[in-house]
TIBA-36265 format. One record per residue (C-alpha): x, y, z; residue in three letters; residue number from 1. Coordinates in nm, 3 decimals, padded with zeros to 5 digits, always signed. Layout:
BEGIN
<r xx="X" yy="Y" zz="Z" res="ala" n="NUM"/>
...
END
This chain:
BEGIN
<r xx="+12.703" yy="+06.168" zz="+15.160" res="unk" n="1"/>
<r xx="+12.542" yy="+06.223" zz="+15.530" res="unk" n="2"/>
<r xx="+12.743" yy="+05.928" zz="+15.749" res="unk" n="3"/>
<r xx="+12.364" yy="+05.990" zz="+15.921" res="unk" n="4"/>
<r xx="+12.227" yy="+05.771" zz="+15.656" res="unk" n="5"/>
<r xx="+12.145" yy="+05.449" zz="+15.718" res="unk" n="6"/>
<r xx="+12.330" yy="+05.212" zz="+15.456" res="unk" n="7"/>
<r xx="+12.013" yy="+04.991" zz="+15.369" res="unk" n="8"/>
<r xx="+11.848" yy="+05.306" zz="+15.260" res="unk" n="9"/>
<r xx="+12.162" yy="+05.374" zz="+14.989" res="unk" n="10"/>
<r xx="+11.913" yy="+05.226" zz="+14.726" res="unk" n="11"/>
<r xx="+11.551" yy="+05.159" zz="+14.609" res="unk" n="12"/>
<r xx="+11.384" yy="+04.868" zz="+14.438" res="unk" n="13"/>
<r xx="+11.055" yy="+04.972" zz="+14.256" res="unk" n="14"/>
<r xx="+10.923" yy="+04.719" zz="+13.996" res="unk" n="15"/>
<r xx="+10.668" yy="+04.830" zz="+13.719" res="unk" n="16"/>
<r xx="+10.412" yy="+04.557" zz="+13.596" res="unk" n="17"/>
<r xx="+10.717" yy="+04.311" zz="+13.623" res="unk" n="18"/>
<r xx="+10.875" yy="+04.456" zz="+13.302" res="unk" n="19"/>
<r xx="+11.110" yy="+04.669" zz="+13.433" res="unk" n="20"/>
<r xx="+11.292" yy="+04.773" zz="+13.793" res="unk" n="21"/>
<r xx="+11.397" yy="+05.083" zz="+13.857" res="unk" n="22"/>
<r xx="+11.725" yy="+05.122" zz="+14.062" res="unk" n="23"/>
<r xx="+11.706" yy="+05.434" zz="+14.260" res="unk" n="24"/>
<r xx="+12.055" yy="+05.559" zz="+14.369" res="unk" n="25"/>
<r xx="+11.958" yy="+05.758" zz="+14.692" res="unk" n="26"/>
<r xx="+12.359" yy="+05.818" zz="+14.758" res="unk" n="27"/>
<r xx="+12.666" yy="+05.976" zz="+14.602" res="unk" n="28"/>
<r xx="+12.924" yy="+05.753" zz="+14.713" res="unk" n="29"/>
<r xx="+12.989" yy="+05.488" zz="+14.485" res="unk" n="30"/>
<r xx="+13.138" yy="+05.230" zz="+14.750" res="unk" n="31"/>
<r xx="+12.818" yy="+05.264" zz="+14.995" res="unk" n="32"/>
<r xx="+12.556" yy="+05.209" zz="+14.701" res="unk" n="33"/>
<r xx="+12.807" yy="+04.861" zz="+14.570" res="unk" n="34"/>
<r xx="+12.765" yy="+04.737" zz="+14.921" res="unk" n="35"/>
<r xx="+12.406" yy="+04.797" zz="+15.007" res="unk" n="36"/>
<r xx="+12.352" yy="+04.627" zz="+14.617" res="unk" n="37"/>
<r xx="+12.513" yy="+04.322" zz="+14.737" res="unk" n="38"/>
<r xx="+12.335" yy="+04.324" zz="+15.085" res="unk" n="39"/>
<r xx="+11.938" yy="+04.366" zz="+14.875" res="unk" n="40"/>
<r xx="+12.015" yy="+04.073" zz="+14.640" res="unk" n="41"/>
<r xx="+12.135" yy="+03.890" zz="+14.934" res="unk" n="42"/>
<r xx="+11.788" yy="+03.984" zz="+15.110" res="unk" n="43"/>
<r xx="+11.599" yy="+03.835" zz="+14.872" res="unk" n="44"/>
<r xx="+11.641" yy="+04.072" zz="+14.541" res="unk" n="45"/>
<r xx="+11.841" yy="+03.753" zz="+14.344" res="unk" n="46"/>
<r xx="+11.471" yy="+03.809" zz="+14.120" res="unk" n="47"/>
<r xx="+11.638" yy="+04.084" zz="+13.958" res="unk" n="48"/>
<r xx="+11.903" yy="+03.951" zz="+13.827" res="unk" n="49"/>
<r xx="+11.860" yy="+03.904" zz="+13.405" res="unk" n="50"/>
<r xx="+11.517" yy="+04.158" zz="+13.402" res="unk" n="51"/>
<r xx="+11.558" yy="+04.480" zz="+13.253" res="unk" n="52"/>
<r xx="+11.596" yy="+04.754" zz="+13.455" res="unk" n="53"/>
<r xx="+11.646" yy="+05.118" zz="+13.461" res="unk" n="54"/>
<r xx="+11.870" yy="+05.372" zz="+13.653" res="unk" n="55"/>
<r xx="+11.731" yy="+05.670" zz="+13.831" res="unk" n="56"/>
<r xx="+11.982" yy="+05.916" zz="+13.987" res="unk" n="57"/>
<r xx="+11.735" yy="+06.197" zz="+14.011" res="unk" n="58"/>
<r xx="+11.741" yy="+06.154" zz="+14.406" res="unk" n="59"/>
<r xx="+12.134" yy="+06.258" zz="+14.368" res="unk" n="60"/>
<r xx="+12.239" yy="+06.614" zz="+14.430" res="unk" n="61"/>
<r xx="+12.483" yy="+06.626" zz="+14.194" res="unk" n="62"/>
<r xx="+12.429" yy="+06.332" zz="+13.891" res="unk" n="63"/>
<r xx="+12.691" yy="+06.493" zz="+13.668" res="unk" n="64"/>
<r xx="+12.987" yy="+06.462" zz="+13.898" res="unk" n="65"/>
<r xx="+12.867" yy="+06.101" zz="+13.995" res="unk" n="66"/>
<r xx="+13.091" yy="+05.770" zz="+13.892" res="unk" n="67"/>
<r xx="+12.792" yy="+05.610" zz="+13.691" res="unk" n="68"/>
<r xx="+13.022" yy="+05.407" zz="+13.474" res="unk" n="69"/>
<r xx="+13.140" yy="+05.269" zz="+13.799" res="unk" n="70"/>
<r xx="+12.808" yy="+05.219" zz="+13.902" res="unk" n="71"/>
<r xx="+12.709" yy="+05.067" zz="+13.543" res="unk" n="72"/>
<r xx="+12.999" yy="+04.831" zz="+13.552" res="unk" n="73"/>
<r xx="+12.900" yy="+04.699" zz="+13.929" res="unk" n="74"/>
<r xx="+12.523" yy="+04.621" zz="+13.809" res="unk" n="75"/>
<r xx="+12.689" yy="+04.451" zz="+13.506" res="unk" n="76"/>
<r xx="+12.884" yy="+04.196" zz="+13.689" res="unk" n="77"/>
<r xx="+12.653" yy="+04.095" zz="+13.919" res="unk" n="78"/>
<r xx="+12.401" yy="+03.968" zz="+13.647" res="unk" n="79"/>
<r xx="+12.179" yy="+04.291" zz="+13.645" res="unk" n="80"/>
<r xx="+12.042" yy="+04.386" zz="+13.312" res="unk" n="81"/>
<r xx="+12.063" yy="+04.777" zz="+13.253" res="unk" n="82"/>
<r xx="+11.853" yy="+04.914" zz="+12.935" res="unk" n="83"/>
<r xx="+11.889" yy="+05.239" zz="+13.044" res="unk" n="84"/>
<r xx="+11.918" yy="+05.584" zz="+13.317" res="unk" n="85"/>
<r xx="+11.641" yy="+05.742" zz="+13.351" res="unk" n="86"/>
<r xx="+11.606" yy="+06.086" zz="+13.180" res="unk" n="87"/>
<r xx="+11.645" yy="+06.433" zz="+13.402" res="unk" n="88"/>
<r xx="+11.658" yy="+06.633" zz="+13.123" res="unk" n="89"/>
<r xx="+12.027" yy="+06.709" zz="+13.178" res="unk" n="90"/>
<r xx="+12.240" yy="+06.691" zz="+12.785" res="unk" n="91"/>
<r xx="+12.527" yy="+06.615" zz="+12.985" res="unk" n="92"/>
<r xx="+12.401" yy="+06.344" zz="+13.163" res="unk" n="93"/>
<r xx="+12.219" yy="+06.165" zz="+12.888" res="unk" n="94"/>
<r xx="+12.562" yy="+06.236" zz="+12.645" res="unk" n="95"/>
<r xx="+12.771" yy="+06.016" zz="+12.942" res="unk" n="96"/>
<r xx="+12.465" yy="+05.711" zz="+12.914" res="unk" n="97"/>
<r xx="+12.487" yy="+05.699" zz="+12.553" res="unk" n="98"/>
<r xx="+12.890" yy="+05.689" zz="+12.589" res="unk" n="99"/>
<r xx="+12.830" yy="+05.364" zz="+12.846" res="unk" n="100"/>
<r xx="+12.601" yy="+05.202" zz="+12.544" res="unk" n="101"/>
<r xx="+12.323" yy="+05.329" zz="+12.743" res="unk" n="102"/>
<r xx="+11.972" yy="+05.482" zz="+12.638" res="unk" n="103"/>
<r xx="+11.843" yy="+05.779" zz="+12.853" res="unk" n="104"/>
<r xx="+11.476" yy="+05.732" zz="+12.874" res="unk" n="105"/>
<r xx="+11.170" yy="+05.836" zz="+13.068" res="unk" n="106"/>
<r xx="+10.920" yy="+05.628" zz="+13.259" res="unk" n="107"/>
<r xx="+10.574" yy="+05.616" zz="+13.097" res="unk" n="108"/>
<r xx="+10.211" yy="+05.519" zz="+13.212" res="unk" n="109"/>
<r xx="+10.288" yy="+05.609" zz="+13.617" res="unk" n="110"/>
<r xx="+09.961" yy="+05.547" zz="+13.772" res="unk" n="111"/>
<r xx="+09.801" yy="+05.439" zz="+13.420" res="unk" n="112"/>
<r xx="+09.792" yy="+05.154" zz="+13.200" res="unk" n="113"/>
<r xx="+09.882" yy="+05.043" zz="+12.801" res="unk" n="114"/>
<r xx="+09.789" yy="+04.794" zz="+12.621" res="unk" n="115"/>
<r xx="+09.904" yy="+04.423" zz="+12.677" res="unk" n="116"/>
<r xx="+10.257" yy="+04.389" zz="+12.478" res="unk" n="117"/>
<r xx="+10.378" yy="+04.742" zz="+12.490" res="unk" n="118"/>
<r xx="+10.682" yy="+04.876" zz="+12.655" res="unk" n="119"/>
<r xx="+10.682" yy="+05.053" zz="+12.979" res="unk" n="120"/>
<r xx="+10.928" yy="+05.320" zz="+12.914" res="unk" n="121"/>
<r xx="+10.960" yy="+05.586" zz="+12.620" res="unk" n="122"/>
<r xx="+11.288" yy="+05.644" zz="+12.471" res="unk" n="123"/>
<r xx="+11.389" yy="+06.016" zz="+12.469" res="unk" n="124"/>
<r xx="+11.224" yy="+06.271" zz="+12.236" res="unk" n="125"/>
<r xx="+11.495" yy="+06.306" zz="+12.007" res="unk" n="126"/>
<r xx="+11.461" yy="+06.250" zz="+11.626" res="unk" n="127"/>
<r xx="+11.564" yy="+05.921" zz="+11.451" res="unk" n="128"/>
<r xx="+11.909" yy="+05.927" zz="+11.380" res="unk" n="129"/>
<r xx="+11.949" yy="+05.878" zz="+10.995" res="unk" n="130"/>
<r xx="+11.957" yy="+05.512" zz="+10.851" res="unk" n="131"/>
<r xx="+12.258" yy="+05.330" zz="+10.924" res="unk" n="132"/>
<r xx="+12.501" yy="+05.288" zz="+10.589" res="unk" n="133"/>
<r xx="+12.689" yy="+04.876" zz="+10.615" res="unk" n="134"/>
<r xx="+13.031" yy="+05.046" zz="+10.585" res="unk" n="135"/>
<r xx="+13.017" yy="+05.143" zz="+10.978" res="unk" n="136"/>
<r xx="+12.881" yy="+04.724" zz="+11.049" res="unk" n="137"/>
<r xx="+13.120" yy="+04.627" zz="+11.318" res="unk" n="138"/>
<r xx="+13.176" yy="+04.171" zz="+11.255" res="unk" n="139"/>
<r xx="+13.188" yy="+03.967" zz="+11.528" res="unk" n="140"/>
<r xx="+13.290" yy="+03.599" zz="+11.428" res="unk" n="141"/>
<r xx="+13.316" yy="+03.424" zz="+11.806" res="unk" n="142"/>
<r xx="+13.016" yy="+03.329" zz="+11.986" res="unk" n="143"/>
<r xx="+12.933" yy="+03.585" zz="+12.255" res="unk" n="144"/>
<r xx="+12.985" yy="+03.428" zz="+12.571" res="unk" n="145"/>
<r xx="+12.800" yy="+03.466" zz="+12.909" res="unk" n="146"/>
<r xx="+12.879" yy="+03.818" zz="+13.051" res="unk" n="147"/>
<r xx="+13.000" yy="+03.963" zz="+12.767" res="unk" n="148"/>
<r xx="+12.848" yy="+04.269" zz="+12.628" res="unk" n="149"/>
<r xx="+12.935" yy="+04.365" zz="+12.266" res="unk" n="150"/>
<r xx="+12.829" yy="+04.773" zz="+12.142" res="unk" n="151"/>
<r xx="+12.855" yy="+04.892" zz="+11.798" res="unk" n="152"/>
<r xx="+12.874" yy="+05.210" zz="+11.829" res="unk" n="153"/>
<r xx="+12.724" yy="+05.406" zz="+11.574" res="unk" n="154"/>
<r xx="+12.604" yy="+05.141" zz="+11.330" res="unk" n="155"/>
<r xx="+12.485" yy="+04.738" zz="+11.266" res="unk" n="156"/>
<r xx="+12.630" yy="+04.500" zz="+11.466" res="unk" n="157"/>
<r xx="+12.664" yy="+04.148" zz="+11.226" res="unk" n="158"/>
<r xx="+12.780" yy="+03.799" zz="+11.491" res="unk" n="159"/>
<r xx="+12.840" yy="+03.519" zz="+11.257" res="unk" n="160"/>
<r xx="+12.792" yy="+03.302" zz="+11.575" res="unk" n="161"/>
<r xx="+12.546" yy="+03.211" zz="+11.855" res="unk" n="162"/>
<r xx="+12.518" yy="+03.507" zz="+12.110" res="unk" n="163"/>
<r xx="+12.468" yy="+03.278" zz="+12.499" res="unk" n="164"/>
<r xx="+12.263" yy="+03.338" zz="+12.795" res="unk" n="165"/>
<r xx="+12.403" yy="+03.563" zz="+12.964" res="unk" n="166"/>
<r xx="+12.551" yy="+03.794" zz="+12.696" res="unk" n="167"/>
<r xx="+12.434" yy="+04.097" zz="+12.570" res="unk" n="168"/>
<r xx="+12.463" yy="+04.246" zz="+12.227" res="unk" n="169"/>
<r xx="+12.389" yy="+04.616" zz="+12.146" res="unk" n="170"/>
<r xx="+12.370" yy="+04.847" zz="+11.848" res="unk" n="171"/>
<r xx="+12.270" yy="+05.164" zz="+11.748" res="unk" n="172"/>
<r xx="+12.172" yy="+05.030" zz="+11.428" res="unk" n="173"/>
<r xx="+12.029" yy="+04.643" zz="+11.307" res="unk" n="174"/>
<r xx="+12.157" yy="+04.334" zz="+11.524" res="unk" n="175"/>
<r xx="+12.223" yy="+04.058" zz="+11.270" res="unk" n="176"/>
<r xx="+12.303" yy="+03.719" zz="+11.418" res="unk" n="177"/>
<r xx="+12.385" yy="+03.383" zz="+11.220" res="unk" n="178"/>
<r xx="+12.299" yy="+03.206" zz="+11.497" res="unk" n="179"/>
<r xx="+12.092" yy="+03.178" zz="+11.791" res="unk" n="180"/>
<r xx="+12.032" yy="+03.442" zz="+12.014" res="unk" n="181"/>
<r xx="+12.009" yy="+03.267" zz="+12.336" res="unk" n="182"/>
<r xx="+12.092" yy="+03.602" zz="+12.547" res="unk" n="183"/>
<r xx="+12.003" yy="+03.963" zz="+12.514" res="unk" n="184"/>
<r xx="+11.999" yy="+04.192" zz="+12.176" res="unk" n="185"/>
<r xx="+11.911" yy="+04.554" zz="+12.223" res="unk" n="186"/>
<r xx="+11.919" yy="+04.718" zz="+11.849" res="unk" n="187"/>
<r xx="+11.880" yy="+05.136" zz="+11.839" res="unk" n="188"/>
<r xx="+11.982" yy="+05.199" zz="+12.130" res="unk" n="189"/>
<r xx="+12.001" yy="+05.563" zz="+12.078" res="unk" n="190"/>
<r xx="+11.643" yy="+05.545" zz="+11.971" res="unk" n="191"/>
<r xx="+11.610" yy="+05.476" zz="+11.628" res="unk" n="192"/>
<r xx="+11.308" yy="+05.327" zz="+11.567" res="unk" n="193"/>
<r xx="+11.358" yy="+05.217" zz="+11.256" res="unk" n="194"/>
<r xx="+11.601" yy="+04.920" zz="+11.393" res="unk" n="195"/>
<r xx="+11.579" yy="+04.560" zz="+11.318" res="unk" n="196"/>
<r xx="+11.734" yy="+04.252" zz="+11.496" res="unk" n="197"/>
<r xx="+11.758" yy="+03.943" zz="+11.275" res="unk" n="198"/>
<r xx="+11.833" yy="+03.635" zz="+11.391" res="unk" n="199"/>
<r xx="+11.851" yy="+03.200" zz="+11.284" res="unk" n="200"/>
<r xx="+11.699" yy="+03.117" zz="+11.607" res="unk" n="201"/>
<r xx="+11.547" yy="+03.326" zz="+11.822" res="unk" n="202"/>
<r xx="+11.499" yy="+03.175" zz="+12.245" res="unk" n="203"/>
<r xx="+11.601" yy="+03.545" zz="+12.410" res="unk" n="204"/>
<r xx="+11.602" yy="+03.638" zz="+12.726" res="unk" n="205"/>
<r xx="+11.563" yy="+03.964" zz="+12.599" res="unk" n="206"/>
<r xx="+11.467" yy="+04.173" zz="+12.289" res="unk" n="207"/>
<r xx="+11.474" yy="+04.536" zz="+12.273" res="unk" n="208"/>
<r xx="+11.404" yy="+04.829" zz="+11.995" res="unk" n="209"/>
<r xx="+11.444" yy="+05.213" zz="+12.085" res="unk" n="210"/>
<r xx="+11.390" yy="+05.140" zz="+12.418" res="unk" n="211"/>
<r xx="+11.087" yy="+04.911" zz="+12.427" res="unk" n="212"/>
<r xx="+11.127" yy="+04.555" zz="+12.431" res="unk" n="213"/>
<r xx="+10.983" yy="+04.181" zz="+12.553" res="unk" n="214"/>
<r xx="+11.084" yy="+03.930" zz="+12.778" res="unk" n="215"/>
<r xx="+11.182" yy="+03.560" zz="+12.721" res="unk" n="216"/>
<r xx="+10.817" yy="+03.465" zz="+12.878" res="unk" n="217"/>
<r xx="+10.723" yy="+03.701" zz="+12.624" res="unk" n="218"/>
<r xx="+10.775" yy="+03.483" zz="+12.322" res="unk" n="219"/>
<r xx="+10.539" yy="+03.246" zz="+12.200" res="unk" n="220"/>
<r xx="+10.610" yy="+02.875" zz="+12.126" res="unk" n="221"/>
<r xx="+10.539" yy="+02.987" zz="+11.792" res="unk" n="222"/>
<r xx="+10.831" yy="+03.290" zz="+11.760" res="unk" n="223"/>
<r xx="+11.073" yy="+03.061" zz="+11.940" res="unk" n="224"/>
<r xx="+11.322" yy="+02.890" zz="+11.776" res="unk" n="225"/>
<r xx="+11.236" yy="+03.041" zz="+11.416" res="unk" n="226"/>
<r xx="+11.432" yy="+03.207" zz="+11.167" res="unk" n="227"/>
<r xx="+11.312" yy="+03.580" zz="+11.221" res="unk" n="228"/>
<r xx="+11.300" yy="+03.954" zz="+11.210" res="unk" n="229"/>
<r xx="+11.161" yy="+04.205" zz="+11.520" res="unk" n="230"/>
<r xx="+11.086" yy="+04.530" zz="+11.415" res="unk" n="231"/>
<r xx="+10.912" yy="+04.810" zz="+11.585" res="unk" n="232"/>
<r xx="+10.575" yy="+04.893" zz="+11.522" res="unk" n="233"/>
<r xx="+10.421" yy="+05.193" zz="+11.732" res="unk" n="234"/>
<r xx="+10.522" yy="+05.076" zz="+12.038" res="unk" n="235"/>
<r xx="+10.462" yy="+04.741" zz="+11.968" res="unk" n="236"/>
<r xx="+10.759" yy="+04.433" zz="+11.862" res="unk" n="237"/>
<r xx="+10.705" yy="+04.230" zz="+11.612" res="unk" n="238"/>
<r xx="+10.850" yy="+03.880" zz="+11.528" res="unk" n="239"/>
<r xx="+10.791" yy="+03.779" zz="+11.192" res="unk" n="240"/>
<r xx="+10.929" yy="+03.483" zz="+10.992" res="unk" n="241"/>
<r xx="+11.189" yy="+03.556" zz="+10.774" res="unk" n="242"/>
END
């Protein structure tokens, strides 16, 4: 880190069509890009908290020998949504953002447009992991509170409960929720497509699949509060009634 630097410069704010923020890390040290965090959404950056947002460490000399989980868990706790860190291309990188329940993915449509309801960013070109089998379903039978964050790893994720605002529920497989999902449900994380989040009553802030996802504004009066299913089609989500 050059002590040169000016601290206000530790980090970068872009926003893309108001879907998604990237956070560019512009600095190694994990202590000088916490506190110039707190100082932006002091500034006026409180907007970001709860939108989904992105990582970017390509500015960093060295991203493999930097403390992202440290920087994951400080975006975490101060209401920031991550979906993701952006893709460099670097295996070892994108094998430590899975590992954090993380998706490595890489910004689409710079300078260009899609059509109205499709996601911003492109999960990594990987292939679809294979179908997930209900023996590796990880149960969750309490609600999930505000700021917790719940990851099955590897398979479905099944809350017999209400997840709240302010929670966040993950899978690499299907999200099934008994309840209503009030907060945020990202299913495939790892980028299979073929991912479905089910849920009683559906009033996110959030919805995500493989990477591509809507808002809460993004629901219609019609979609909220139903008994549905959101799967992925192209790069489009779909709500239908279940």
């Amino acid at each position: 880190m050059s002590a040169a630097r000016p601290v206000l410069n530790a980090l970068e704010f872009k926003g893309r069509m108001l879907t998604v923020t990237v956070l560019r890390a512009l600095e190694a040290d994990l202590a000088t890009l916490i506190d110039t965090l707190d100082r932006r959404l002091g500034e006026g950056a409180e907007m970001l908290r709860g939108l989904p947002m992105l990582l970017d460490l390509e500015a960093l000399p060295d991203a493999a020998g930097f403390d992202l989980a440290g920087l994951v868990d400080a975006c975490r706790s101060r209401g920031l949504s991550l979906i993701g860190v952006r893709d460099t291309g670097d295996a070892a990188l994108a094998a430590r953002v899975r590992d954090l329940g993380l998706s490595a993915v890489a910004l689409t449509g710079e300078g260009g447009r899609k059509p109205a309801g499709r996601s911003r960013v492109e999960s990594e070109t990987a292939p679809s992991p294979a179908p997930v089998q209900a023996a590796t379903s990880l149960l969750i039978t309490q609600p999930v509170r505000s700021g917790q964050q719940v990851y099955a790893r590897g398979g479905d994720l099944v809350v017999v409960a209400s997840v709240s605002p302010g929670a966040e529920v993950l899978a690499d497989g299907n999200i099934h929720i008994y309840g209503a999902l009030r907060g945020r449900a990202l299913a495939g994380v790892q980028g299979n497509a073929q991912a479905r989040i089910f849920c009683r009553s559906l009033d996110p802030e959030l919805i995500s699949i493989a990477g591509h996802y809507r808002l809460s504004e993004q629901v219609t009066d019609e979609e909220r509060g139903r008994s549905v299913q959101v799967r992925l089609d192209g790069e489009t989500l779909r709500v239908e009634p279940l």
